[in-house]
Every structure is written in structure tokens, then in C-alpha cells.
PDB file with SEQRES, HELIX, SHEET and CRYST1 records, atoms N, CA, C and O in Angstrom:
SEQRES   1 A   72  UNK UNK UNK UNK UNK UNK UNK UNK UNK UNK UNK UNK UNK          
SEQRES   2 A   72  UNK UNK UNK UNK UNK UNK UNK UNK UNK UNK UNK UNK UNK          
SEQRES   3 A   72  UNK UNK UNK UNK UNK UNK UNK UNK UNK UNK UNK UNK UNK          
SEQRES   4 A   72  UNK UNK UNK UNK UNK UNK UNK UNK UNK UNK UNK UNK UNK          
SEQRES   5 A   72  UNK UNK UNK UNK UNK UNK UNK UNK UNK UNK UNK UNK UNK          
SEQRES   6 A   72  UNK UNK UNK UNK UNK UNK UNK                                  
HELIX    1 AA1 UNK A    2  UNK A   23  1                                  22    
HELIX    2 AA2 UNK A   35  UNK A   37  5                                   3    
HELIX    3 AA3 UNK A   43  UNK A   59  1                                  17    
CRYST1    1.000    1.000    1.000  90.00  90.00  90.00 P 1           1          
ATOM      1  N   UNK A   1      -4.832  -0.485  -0.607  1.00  0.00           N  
ATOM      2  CA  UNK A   1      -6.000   0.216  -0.134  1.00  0.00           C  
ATOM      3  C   UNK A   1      -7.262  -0.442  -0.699  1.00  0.00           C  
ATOM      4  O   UNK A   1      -8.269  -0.652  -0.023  1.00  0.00           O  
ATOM      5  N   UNK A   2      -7.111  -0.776  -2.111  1.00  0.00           N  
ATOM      6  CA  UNK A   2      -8.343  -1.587  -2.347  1.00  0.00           C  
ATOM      7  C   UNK A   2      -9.037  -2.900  -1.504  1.00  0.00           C  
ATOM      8  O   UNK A   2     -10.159  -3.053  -1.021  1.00  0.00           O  
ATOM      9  N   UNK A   3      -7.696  -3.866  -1.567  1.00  0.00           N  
ATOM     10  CA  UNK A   3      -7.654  -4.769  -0.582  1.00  0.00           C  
ATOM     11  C   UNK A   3      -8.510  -4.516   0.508  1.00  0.00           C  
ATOM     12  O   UNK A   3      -9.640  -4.996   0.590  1.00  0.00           O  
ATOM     13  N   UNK A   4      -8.079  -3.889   1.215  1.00  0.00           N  
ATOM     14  CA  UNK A   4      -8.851  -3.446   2.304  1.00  0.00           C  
ATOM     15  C   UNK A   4     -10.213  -3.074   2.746  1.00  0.00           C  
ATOM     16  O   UNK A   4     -10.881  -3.252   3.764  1.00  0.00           O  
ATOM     17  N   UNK A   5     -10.453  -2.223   1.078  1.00  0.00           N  
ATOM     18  CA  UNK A   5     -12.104  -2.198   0.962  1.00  0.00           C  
ATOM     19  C   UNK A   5     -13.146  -3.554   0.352  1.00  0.00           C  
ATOM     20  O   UNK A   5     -14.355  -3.571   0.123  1.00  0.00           O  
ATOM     21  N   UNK A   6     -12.369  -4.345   0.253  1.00  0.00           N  
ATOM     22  CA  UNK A   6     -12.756  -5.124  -0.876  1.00  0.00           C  
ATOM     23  C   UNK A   6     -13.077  -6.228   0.278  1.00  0.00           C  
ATOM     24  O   UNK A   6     -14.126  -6.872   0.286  1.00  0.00           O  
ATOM     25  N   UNK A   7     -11.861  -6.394   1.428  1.00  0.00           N  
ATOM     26  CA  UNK A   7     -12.605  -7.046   2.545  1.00  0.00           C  
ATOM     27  C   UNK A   7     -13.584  -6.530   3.438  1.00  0.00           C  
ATOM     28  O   UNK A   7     -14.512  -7.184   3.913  1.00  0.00           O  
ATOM     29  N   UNK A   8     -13.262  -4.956   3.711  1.00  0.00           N  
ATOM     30  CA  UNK A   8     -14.501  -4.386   4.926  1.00  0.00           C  
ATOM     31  C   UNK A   8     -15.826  -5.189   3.876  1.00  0.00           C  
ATOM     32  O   UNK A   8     -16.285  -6.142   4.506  1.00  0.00           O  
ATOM     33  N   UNK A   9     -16.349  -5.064   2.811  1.00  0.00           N  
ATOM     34  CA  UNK A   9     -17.018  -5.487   1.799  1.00  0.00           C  
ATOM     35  C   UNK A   9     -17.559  -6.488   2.155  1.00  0.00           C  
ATOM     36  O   UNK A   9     -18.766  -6.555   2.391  1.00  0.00           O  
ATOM     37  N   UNK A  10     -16.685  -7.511   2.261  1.00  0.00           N  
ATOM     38  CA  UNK A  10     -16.771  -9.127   1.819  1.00  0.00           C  
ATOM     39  C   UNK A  10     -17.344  -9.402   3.374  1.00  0.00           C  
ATOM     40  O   UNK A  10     -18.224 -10.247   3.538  1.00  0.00           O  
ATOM     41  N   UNK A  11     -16.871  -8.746   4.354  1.00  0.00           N  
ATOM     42  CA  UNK A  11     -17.069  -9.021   5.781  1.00  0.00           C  
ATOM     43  C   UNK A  11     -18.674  -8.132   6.106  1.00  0.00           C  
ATOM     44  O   UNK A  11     -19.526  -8.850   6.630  1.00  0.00           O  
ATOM     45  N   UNK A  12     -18.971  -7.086   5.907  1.00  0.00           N  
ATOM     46  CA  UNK A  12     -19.857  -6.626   5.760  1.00  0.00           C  
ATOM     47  C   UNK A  12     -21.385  -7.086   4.733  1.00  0.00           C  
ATOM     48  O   UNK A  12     -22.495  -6.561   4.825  1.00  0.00           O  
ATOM     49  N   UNK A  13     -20.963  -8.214   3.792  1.00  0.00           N  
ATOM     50  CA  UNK A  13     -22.036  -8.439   3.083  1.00  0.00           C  
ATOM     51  C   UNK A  13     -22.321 -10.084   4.075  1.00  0.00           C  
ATOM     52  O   UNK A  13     -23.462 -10.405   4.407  1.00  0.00           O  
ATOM     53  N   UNK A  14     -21.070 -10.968   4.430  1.00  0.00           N  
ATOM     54  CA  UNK A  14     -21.515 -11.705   5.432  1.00  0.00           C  
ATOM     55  C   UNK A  14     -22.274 -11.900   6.539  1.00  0.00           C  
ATOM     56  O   UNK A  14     -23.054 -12.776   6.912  1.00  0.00           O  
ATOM     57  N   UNK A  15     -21.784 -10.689   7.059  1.00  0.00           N  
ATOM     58  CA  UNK A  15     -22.640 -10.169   8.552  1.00  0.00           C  
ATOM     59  C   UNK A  15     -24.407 -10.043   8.042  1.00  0.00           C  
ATOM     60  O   UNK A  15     -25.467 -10.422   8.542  1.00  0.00           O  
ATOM     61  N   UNK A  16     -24.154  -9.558   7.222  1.00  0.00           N  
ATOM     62  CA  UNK A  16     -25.994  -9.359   6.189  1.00  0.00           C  
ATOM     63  C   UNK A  16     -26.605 -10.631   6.116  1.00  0.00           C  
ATOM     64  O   UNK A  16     -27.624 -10.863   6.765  1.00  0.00           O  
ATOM     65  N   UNK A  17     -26.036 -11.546   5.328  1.00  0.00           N  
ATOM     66  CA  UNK A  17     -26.305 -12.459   5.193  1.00  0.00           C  
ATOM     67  C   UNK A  17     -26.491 -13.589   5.720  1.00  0.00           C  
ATOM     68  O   UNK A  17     -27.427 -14.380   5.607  1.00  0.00           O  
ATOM     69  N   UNK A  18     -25.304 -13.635   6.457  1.00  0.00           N  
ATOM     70  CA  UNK A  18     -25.469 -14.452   7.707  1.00  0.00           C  
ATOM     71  C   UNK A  18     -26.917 -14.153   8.832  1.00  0.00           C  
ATOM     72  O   UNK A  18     -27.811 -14.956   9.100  1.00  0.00           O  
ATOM     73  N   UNK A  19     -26.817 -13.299   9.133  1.00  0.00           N  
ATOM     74  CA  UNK A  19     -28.348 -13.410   9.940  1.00  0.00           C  
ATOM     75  C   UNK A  19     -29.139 -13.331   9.030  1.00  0.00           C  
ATOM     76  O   UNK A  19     -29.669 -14.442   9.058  1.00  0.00           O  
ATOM     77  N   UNK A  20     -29.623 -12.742   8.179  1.00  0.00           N  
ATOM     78  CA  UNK A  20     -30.820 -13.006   6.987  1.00  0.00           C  
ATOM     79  C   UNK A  20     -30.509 -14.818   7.200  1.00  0.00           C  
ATOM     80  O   UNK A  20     -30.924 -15.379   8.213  1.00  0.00           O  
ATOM     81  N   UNK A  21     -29.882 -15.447   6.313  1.00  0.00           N  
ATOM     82  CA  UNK A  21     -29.908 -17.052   6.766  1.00  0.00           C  
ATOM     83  C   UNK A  21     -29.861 -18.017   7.997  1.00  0.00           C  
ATOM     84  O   UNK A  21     -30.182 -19.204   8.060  1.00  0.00           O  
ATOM     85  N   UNK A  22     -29.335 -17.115   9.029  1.00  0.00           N  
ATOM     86  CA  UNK A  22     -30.129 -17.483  10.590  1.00  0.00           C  
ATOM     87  C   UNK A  22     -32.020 -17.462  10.606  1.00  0.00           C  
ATOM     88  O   UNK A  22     -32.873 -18.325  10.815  1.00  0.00           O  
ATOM     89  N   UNK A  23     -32.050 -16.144  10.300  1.00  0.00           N  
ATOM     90  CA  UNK A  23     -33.562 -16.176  10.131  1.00  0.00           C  
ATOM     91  C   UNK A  23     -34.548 -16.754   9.422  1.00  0.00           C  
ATOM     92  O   UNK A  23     -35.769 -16.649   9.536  1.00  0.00           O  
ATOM     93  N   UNK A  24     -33.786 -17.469   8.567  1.00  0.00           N  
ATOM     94  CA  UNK A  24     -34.498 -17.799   7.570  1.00  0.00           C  
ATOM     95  C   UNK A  24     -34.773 -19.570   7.809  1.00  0.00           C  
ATOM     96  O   UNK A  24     -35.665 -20.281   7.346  1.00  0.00           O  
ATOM     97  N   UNK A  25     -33.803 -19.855   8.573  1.00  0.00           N  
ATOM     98  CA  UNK A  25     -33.783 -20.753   8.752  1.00  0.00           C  
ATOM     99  C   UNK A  25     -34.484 -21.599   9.731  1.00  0.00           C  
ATOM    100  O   UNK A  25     -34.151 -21.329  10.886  1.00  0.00           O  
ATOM    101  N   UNK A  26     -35.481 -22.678   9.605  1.00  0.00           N  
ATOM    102  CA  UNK A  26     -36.264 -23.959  10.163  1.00  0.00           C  
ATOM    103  C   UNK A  26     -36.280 -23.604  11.599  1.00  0.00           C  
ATOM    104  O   UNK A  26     -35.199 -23.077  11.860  1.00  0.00           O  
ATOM    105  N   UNK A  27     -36.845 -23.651  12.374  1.00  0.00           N  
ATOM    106  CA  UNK A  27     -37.223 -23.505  13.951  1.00  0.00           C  
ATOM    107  C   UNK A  27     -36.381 -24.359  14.693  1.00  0.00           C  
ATOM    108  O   UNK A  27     -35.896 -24.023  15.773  1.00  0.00           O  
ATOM    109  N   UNK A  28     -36.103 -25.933  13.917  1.00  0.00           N  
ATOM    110  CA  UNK A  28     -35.821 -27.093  15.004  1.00  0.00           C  
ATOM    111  C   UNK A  28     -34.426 -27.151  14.476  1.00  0.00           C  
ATOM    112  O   UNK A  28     -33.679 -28.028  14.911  1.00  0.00           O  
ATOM    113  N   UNK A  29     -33.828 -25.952  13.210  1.00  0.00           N  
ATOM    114  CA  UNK A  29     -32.603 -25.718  13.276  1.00  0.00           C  
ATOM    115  C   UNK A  29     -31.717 -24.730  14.279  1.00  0.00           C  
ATOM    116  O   UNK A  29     -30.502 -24.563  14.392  1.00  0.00           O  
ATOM    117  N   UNK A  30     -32.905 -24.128  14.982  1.00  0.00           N  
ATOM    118  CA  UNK A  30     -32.508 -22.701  15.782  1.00  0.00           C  
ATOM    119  C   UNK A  30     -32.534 -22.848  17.613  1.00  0.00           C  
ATOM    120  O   UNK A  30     -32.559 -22.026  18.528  1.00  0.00           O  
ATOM    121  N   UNK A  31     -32.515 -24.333  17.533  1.00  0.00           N  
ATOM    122  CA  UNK A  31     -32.815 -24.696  18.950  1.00  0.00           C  
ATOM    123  C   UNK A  31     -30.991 -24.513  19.236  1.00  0.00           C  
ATOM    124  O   UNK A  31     -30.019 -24.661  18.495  1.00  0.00           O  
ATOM    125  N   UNK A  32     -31.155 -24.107  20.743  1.00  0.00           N  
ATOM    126  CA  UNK A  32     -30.170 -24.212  21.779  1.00  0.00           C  
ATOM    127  C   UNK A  32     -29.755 -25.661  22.238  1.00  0.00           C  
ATOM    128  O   UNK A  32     -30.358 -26.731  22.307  1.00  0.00           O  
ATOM    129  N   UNK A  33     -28.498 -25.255  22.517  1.00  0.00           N  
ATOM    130  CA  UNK A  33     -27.647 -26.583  23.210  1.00  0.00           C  
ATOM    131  C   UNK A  33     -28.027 -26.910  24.408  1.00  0.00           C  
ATOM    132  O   UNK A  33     -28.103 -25.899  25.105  1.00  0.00           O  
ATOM    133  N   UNK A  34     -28.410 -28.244  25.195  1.00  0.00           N  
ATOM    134  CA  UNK A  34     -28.757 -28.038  26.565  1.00  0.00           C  
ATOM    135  C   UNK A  34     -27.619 -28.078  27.251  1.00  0.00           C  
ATOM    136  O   UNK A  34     -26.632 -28.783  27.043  1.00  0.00           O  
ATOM    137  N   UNK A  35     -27.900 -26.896  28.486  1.00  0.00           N  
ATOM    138  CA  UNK A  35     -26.713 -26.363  29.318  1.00  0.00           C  
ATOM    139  C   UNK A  35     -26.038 -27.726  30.155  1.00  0.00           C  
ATOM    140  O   UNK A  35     -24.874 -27.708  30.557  1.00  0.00           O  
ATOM    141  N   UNK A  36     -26.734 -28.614  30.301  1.00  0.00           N  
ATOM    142  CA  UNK A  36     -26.592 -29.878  31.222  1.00  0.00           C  
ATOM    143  C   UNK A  36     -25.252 -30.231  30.890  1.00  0.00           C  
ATOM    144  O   UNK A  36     -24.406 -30.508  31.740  1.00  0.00           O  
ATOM    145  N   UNK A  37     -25.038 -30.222  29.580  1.00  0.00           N  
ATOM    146  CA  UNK A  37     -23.951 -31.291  28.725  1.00  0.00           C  
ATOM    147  C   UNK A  37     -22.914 -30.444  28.730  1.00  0.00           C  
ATOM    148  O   UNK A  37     -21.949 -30.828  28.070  1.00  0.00           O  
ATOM    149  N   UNK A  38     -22.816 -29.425  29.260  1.00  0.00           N  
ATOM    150  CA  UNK A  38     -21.806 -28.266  29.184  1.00  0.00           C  
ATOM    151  C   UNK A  38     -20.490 -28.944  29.330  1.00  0.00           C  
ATOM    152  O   UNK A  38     -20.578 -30.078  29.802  1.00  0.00           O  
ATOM    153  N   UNK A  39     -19.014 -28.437  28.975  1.00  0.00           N  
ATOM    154  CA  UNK A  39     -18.085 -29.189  29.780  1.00  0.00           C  
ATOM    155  C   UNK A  39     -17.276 -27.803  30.516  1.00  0.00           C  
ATOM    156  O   UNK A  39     -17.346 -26.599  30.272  1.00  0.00           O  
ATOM    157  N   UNK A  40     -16.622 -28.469  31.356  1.00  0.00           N  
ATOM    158  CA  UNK A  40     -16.250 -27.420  31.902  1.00  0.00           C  
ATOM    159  C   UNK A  40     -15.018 -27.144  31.548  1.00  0.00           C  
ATOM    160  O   UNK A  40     -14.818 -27.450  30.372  1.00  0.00           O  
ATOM    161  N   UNK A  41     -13.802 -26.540  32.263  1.00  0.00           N  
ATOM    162  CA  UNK A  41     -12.434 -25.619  31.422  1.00  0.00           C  
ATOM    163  C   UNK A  41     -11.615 -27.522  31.396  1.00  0.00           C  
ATOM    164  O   UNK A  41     -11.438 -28.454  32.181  1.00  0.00           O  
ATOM    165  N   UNK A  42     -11.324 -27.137  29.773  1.00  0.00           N  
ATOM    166  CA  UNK A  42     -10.785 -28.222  30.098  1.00  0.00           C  
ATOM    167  C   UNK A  42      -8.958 -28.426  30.289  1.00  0.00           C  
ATOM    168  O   UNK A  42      -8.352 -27.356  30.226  1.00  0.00           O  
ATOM    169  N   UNK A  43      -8.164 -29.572  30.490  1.00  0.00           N  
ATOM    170  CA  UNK A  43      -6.985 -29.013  30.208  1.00  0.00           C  
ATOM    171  C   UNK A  43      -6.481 -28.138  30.223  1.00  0.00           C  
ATOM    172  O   UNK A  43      -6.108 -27.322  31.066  1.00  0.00           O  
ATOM    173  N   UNK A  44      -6.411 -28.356  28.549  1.00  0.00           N  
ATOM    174  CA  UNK A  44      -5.697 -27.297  27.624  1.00  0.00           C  
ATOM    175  C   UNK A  44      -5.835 -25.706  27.849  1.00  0.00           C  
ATOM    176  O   UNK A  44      -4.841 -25.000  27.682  1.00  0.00           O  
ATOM    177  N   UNK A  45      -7.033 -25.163  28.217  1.00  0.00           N  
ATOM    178  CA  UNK A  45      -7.263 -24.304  29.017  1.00  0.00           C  
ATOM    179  C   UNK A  45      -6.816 -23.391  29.958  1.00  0.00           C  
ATOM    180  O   UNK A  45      -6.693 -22.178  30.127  1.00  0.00           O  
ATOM    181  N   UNK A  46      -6.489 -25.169  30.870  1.00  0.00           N  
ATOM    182  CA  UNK A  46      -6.137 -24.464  32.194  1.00  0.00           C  
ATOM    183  C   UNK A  46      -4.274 -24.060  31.755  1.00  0.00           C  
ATOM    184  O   UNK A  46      -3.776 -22.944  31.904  1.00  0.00           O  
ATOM    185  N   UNK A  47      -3.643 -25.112  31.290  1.00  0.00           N  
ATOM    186  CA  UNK A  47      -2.334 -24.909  30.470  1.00  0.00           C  
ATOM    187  C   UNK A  47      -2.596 -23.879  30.148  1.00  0.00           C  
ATOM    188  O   UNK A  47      -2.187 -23.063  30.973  1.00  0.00           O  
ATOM    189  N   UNK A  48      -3.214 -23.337  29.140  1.00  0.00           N  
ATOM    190  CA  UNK A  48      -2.524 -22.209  28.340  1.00  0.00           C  
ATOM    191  C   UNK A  48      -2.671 -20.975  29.408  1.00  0.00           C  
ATOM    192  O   UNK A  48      -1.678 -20.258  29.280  1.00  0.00           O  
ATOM    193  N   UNK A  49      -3.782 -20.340  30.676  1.00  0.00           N  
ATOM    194  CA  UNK A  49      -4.328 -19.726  31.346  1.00  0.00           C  
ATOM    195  C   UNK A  49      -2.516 -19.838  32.576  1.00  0.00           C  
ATOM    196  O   UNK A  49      -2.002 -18.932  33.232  1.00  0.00           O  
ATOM    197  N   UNK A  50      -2.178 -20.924  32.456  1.00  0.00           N  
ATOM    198  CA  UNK A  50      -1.190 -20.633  33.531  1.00  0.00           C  
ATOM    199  C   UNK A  50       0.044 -20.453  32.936  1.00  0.00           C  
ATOM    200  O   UNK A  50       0.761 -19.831  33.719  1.00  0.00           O  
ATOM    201  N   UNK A  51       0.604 -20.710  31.926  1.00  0.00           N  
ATOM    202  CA  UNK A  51       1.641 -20.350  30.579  1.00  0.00           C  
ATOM    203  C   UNK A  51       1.289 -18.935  30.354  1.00  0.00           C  
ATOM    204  O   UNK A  51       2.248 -18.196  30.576  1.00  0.00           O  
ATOM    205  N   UNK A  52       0.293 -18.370  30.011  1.00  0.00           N  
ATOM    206  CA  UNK A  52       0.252 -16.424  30.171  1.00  0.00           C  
ATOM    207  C   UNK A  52       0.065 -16.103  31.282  1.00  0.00           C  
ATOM    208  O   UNK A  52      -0.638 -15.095  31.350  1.00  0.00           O  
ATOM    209  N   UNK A  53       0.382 -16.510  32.245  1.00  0.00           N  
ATOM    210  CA  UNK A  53       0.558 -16.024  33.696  1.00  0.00           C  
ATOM    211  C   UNK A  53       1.545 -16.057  33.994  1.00  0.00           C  
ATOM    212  O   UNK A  53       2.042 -15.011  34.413  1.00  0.00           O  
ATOM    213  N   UNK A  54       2.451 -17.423  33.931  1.00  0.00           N  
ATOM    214  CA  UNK A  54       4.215 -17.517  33.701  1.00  0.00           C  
ATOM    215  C   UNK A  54       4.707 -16.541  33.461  1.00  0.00           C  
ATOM    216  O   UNK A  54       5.499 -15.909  34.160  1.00  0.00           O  
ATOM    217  N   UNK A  55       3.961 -16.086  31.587  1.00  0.00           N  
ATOM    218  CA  UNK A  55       4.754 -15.197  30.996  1.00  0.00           C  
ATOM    219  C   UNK A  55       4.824 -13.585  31.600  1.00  0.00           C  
ATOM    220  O   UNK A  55       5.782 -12.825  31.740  1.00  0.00           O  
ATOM    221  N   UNK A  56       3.679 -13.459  31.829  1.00  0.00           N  
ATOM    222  CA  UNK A  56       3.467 -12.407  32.332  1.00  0.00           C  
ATOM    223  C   UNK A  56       4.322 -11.687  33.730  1.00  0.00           C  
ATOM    224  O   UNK A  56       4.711 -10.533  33.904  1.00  0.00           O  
ATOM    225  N   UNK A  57       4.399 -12.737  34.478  1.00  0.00           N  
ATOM    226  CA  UNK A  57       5.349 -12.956  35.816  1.00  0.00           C  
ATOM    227  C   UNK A  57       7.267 -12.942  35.243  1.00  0.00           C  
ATOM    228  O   UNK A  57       8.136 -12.300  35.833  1.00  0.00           O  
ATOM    229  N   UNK A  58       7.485 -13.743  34.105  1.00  0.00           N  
ATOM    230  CA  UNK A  58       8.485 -13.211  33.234  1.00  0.00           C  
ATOM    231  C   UNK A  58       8.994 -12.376  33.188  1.00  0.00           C  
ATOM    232  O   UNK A  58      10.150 -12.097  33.507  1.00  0.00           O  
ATOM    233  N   UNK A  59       7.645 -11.427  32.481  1.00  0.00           N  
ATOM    234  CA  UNK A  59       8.248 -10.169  31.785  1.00  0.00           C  
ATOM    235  C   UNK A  59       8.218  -9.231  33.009  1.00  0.00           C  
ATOM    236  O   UNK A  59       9.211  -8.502  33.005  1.00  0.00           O  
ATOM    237  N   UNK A  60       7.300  -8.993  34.175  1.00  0.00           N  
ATOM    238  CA  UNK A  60       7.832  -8.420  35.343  1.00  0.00           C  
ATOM    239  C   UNK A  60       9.073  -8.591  36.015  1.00  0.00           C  
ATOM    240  O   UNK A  60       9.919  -7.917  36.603  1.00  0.00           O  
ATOM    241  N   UNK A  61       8.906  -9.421  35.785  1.00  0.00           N  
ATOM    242  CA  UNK A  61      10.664 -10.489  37.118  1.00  0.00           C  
ATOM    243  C   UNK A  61      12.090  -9.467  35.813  1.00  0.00           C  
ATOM    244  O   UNK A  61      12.831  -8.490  35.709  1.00  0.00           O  
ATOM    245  N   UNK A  62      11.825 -10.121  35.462  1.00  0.00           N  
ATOM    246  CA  UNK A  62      12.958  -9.145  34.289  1.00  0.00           C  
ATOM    247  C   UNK A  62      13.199  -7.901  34.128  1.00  0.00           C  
ATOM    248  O   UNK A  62      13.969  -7.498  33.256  1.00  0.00           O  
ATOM    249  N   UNK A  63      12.536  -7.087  34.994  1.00  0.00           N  
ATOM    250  CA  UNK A  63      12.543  -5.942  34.925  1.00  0.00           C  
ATOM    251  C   UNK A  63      13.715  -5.697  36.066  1.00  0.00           C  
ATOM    252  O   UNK A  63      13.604  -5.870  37.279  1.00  0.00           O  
ATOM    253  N   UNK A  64      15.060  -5.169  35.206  1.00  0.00           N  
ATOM    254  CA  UNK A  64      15.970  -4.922  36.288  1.00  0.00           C  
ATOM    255  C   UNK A  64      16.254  -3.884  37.409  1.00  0.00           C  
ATOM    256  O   UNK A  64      16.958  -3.925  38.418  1.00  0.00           O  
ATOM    257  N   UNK A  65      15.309  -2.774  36.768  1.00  0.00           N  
ATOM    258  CA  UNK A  65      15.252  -1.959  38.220  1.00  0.00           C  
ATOM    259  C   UNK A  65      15.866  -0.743  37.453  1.00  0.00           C  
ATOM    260  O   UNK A  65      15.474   0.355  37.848  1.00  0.00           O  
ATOM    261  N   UNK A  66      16.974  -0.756  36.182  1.00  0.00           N  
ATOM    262  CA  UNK A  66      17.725   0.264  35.607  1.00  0.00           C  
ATOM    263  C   UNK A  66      16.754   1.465  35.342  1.00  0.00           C  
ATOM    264  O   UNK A  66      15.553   1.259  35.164  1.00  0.00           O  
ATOM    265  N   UNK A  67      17.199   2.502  35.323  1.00  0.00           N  
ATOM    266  CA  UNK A  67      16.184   3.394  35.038  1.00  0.00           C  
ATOM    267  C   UNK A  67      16.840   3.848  33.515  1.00  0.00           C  
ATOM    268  O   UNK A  67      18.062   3.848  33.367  1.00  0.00           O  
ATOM    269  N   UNK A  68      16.098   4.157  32.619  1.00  0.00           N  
ATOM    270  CA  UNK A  68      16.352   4.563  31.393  1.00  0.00           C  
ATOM    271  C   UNK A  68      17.093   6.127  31.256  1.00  0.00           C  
ATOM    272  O   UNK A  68      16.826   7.017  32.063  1.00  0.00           O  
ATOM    273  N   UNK A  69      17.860   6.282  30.349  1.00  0.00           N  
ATOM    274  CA  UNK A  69      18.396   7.661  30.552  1.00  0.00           C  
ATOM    275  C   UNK A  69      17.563   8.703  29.835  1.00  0.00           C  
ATOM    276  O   UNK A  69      17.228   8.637  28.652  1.00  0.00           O  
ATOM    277  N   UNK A  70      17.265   9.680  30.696  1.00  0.00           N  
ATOM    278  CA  UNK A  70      16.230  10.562  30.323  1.00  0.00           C  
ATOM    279  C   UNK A  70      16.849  11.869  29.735  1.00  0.00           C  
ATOM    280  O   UNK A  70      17.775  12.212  30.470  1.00  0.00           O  
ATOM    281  N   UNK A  71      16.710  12.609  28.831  1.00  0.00           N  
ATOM    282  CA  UNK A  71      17.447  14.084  28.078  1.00  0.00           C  
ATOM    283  C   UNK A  71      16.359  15.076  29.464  1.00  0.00           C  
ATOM    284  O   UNK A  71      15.239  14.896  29.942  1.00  0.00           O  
ATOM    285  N   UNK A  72      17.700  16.334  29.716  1.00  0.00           N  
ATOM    286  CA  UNK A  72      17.025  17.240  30.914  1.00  0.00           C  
ATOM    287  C   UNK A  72      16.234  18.015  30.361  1.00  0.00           C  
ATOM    288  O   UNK A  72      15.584  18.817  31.032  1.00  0.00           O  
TER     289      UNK A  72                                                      
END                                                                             
């Protein structure tokens, strides 16, 4: 249980800090990425996007139709 508080903590004093040091930080450090250079889905992406679709199609298809035994 401590554990636990000891991270809400550790995660909660980050979140603080972290934007306090966003803000704090240089103007020409706070510039945006230009959208131009974007890339689009790459690969690996598209792999993993059709591998949890597989799976998903899997775990339907497997479904044998049995009906579970129910107490009256």
C-alpha cells in the first residue's frame, strides 16, 4: 500500500514539474514540428493493425456455438 502511494506521489510531483519546466523553458525550445515532414502509418503499423484484427477474427471464429450450462 505504501508502494502505491509513494508512486501516485512520484507521478504526481512529475506532472508538476514537468510543465513548470515546459514553461520555463526558451521560446525556440517550444517550437512545433513542421507538419510537412510528417510520415505516414508506417509498416510496422500496418502489421501490427492487421495481426489484432486476425486475432480478433480468431477469437470470434472459435466460438463453437456450445451454449454454456446454465443452473434453473
Amino acid at each position: 500500500m505504501v508502494i502505491r502511494k509513494v508512486l501516485a506521489g512520484l507521478a504526481a510531483a512529475g506532472l508538476v514539474f514537468g510543465s513548470t519546466a515546459a514553461a520555463a523553458a526558451p521560446s525556440d525550445a517550444r517550437t512545433g514540428s513542421p507538419v510537412g515532414e510528417a510520415e505516414g502509418l508506417s509498416t510496422f503499423a500496418i502489421i501490427l493493425g492487421l495481426l489484432i484484427i486476425a486475432g480478433v477474427i480468431g477469437v470470434i471464429a472459435s466460438d463453437n456455438g456450445e451454449d454454456l450450462p446454465a443452473s434453473p
